[in-house]
BAKE-85844 format. One record per residue (C-alpha): residue number from 1; residue in one letter; x, y, z. Coordinates in steps of 0.05 Angstrom, whole numbers, plus 5000, padded with zeros to 4 digits. Example, Ala and Ser with C-alpha at 12.3 -4.5 7.8 and 13.67 -1.06 7.14 Angstrom:
BEGIN
R	1	A	5246	4910	5156
R	2	S	5273	4979	5143
END
This chain:
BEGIN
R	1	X	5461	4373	5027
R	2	X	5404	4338	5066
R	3	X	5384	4353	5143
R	4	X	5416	4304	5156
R	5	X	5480	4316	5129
R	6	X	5475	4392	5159
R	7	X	5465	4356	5229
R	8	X	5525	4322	5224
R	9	X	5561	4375	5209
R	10	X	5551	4415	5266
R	11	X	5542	4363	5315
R	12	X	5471	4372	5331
R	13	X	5408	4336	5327
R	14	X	5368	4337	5266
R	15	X	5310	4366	5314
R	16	X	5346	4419	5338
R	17	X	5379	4436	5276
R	18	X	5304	4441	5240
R	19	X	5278	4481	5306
R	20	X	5329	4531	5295
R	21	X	5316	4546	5221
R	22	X	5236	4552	5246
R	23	X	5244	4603	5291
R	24	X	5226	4554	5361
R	25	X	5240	4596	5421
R	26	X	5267	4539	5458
R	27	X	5328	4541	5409
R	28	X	5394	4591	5449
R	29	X	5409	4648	5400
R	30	X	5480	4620	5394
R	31	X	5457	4558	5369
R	32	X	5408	4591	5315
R	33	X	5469	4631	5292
R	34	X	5510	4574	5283
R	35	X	5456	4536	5241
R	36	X	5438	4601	5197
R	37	X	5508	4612	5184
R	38	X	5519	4540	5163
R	39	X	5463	4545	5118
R	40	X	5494	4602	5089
R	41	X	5560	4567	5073
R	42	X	5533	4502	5057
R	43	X	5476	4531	5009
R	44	X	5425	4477	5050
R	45	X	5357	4496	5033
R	46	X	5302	4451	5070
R	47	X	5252	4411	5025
R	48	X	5183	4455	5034
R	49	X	5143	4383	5036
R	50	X	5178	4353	5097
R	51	X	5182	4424	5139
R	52	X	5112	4430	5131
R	53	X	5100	4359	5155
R	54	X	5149	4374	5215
R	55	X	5126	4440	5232
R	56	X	5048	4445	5200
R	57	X	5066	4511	5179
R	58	X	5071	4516	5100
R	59	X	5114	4582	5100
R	60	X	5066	4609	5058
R	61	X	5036	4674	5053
R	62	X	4969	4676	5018
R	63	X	4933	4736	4979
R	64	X	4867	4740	4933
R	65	X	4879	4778	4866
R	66	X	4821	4805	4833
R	67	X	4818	4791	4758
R	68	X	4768	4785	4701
R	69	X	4762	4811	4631
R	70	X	4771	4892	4634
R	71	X	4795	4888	4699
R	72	X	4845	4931	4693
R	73	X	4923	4923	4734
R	74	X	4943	4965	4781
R	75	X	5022	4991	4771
R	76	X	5010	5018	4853
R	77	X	4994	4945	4871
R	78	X	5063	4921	4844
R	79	X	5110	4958	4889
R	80	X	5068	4935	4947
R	81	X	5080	4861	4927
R	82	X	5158	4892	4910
R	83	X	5171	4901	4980
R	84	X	5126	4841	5010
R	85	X	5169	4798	4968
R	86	X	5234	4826	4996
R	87	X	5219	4812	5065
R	88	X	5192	4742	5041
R	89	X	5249	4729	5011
R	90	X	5296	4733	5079
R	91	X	5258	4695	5109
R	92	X	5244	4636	5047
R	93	X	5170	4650	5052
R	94	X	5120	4640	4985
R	95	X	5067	4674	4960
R	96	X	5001	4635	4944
R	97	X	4969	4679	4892
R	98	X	4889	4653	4886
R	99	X	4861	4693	4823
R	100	X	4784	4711	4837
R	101	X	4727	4750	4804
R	102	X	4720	4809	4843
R	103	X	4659	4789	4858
R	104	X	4676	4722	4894
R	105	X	4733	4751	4937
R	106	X	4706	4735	5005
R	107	X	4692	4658	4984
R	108	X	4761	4658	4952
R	109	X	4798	4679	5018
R	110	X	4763	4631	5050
R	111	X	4777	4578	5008
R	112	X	4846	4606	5004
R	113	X	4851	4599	5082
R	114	X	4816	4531	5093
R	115	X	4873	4497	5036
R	116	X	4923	4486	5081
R	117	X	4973	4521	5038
R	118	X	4983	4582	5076
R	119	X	5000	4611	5146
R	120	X	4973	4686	5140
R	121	X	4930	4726	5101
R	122	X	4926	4797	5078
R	123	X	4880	4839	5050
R	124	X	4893	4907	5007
R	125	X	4841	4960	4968
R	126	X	4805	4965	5028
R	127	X	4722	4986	5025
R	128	X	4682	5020	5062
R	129	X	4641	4969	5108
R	130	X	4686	4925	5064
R	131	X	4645	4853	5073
R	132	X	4713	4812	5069
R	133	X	4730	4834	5149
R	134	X	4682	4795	5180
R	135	X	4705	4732	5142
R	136	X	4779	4747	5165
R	137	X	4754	4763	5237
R	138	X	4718	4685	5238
R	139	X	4782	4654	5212
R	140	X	4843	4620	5275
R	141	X	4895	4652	5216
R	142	X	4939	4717	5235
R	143	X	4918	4772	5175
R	144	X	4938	4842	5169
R	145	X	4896	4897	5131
R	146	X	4926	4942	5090
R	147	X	4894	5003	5092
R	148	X	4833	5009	5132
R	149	X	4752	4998	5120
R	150	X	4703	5076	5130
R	151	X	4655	5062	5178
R	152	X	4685	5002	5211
R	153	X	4693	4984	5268
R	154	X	4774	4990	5286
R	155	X	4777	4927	5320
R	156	X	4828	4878	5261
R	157	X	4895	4888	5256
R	158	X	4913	4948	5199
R	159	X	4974	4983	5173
R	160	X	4945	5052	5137
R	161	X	4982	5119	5123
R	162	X	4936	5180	5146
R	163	X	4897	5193	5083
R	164	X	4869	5240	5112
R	165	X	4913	5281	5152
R	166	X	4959	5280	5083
R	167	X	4907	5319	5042
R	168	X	4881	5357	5098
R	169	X	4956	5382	5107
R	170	X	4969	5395	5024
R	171	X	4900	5437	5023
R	172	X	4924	5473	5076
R	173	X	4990	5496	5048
R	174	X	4951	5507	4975
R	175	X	4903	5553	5024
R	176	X	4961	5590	5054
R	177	X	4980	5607	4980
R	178	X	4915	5646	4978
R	179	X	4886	5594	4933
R	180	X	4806	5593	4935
R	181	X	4779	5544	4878
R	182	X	4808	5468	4896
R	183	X	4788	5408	4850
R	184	X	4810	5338	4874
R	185	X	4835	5274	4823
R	186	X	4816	5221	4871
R	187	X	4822	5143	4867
R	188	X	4752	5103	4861
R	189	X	4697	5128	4911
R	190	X	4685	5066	4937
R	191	X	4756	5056	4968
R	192	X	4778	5080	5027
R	193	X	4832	5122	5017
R	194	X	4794	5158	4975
R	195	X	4741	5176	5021
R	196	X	4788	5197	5073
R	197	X	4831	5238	5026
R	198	X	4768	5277	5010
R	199	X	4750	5277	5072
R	200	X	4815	5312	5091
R	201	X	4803	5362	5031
R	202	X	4735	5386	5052
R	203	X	4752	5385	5122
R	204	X	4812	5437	5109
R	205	X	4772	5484	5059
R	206	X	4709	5487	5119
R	207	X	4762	5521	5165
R	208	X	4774	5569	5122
R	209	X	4686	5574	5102
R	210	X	4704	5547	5040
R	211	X	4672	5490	4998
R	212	X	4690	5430	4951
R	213	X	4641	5434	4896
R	214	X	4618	5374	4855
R	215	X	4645	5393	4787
R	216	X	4710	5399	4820
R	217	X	4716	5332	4837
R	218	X	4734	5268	4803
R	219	X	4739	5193	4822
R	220	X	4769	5144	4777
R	221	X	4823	5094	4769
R	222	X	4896	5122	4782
R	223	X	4919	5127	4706
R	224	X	4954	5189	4672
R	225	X	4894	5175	4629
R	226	X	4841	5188	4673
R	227	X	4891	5249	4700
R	228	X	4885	5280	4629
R	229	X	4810	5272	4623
R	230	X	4797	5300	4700
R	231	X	4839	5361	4683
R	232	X	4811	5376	4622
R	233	X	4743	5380	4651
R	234	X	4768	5424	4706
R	235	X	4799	5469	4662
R	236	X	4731	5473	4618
R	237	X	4697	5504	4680
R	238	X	4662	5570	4680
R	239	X	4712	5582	4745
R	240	X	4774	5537	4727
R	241	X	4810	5520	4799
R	242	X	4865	5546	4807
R	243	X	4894	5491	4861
R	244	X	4891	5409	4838
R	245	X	4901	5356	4891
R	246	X	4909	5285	4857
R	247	X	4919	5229	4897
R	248	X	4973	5192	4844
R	249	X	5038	5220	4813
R	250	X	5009	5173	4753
R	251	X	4950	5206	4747
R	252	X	4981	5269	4744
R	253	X	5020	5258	4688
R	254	X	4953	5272	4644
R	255	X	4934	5319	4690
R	256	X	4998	5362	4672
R	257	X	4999	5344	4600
R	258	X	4925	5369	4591
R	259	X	4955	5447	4640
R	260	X	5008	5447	4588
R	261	X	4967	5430	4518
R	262	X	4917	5493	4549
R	263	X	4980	5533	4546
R	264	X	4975	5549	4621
R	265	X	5045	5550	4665
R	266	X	5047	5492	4732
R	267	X	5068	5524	4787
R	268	X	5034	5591	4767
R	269	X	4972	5591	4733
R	270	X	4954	5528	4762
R	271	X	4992	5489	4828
R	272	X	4980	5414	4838
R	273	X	4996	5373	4894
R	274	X	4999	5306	4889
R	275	X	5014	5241	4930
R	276	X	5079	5205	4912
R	277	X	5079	5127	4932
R	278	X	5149	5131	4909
R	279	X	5144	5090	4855
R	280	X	5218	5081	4825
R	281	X	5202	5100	4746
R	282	X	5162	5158	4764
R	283	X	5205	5209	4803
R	284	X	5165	5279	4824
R	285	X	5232	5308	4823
R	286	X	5241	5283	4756
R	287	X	5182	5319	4721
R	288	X	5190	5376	4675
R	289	X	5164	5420	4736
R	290	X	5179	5386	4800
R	291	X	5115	5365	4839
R	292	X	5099	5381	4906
R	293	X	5080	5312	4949
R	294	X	5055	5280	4995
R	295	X	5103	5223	5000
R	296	X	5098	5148	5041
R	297	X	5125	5089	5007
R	298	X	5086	5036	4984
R	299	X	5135	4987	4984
R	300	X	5159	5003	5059
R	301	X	5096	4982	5065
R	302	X	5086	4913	5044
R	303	X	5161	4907	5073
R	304	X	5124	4918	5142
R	305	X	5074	4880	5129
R	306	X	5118	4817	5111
R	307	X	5149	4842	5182
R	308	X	5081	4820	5217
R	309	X	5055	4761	5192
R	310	X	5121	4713	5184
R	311	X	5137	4749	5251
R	312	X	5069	4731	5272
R	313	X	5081	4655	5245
R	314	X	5142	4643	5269
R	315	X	5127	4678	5338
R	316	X	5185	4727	5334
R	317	X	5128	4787	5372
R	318	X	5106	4822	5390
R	319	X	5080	4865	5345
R	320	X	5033	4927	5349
R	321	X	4973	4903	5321
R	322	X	4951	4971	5286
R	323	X	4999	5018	5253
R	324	X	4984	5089	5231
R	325	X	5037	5121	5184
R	326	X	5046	5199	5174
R	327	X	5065	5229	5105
R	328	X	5114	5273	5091
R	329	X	5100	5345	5059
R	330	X	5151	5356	5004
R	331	X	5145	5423	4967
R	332	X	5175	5431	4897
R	333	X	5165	5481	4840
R	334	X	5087	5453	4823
R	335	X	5058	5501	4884
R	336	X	5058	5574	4883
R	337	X	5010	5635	4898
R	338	X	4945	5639	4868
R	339	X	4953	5676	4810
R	340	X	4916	5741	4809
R	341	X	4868	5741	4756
R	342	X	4856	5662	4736
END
């Protein structure tokens, strides 16, 4: 079935029937019901080419992704695109994927903006003073940030969790334990989150006159790899800690593998907390000892984010333009007192 056809149909114009599936204002919400619901039964799907010649909007959501020999994928990455593809979907929006050396990724937005194949941009792993804002900021294209860039200034629209306050909060229940010695599996230094979760970390332990030391903390990417190899270090300390913060239920599958292969008990000789992005094949509830989180899905996330920018295309607002999230404390078996002699 054509537009035409579908016009006939119901009786209407072919403009109004086409303003109606785009989302024009000037269109009753009675009449946009009836179209959608003929759509429905009459399986019409418009042709991409001719909407975007009647509309000039390509329905197109557009993203850079980093790749290059060694550069390693990211399974966290994934469920974000999970969810921004199930809003998409509702709404029959694309992706435009433009590959990039991570080097280039600034030119590649922009080239990515200027093609006239997309309607919105968004940006993800944010930096600190991350050079790719001010490119965004120059564009006449809606964009949404997820995450946020250290040492920015907050003036482009985000959606972040509270990095911070999350790891300040898990430090704090480790502290009320009567834990003393912390070590910290972080994500990359160079990305945001991670600053702000160690930020959140050191900030909880100076309360108390306590420090972070050096040795007790490791940046890397978020594999159960790197999780093995960071705990293994920490346990080869002249003081092992006794407390663990990781910032990836991936990475802490090493890091509980290497507590176990030491012969040392989770949840007593050593507690972990770490942050759960509720990725569906990796259930903290699910692991041998059940881990204590913090917990804010990823794919909620790029659900939201979907939210904005076709909202923001199709001028179904408003929307807040920068969104803060809270994470949820979730304490399982992985957390106990500091044992007494470590």
């Amino acid at each position: 079935m054509n537009l035409k056809q579908l016009s006939e149909l119901l009786g209407l114009s072919q403009t109004t029937v086409s303003r109606a599936l785009n989302g024009y204002p000037e269109v009753n919400e009675a009449t946009r019901e009836r179209v959608l619901q003929a759509v429905k039964e009459t399986g019409y799907r418009p042709n991409k080419a001719a909407q975007r010649l009647a509309t000039g909007k390509a329905g197109s959501i557009g993203l850079v992704m980093p790749t290059a020999p060694g550069h390693q994928s990211d399974v966290h990455f994934g469920e974000f695109l999970a969810g921004l593809g199930e809003e998409a979907v509702r709404h029959d929006f694309h992706f435009v994927i433009m590959p990039s050396d991570p080097d280039d990724e600034v030119a590649a937005l922009r080239r990515l903006a200027i093609s006239g194949n997309v309607d919105a941009l968004f940006i993800a792993y944010m930096r600190a003073h991350d050079p790719r804002l001010a490119m965004l900021k120059s564009l006449s294209m809606p964009y949404v940030v997820h995450g946020r860039s250290f040492g920015a200034e907050l003036d482009y629209p985000y959606l972040d969790i509270d990095n911070e306050g999350a790891f300040y909060d898990a430090t704090r229940l480790l502290l009320q334990l009567g834990h003393t010695r912390f070590a910290l599996m972080n994500g990359p230094i160079h990305l945001d989150f991670a600053i702000r979760r160690r930020n959140g970390v050191i900030a909880a332990l100076a309360e108390r006159g306590l420090t972070l030391e050096e040795d007790c903390i490791s940046h890397a990417l978020m594999t159960d790899e790197q999780g093995l190899l960071a705990m293994e270090r920490f346990l080869q300390l002249p003081e092992r800690p006794t407390a663990i913060l990781c910032s990836s239920t991936v990475m802490a599958l090493g890091a509980i593998r290497a507590v176990n292969q030491a012969g040392l008990r989770l949840g007593e000789d050593i507690s972990l907390i770490a942050h759960d992005d509720v990725l569906p094949l990796l259930k903290p509830e699910n692991f041998s000892v059940p881990l204590t989180t913090t917990r804010s899905s990823l794919r909620a996330a790029g659900v939201r984010i979907a939210q904005r920018l076709i909202g923001t295309v199709k001028q179904a607002g408003p929307f807040p333009d920068q969104e803060l999230w809270k994470t949820e404390l979730i304490v399982r078996a992985s957390t106990g007192p500091a044992p007494q002699q470590a």
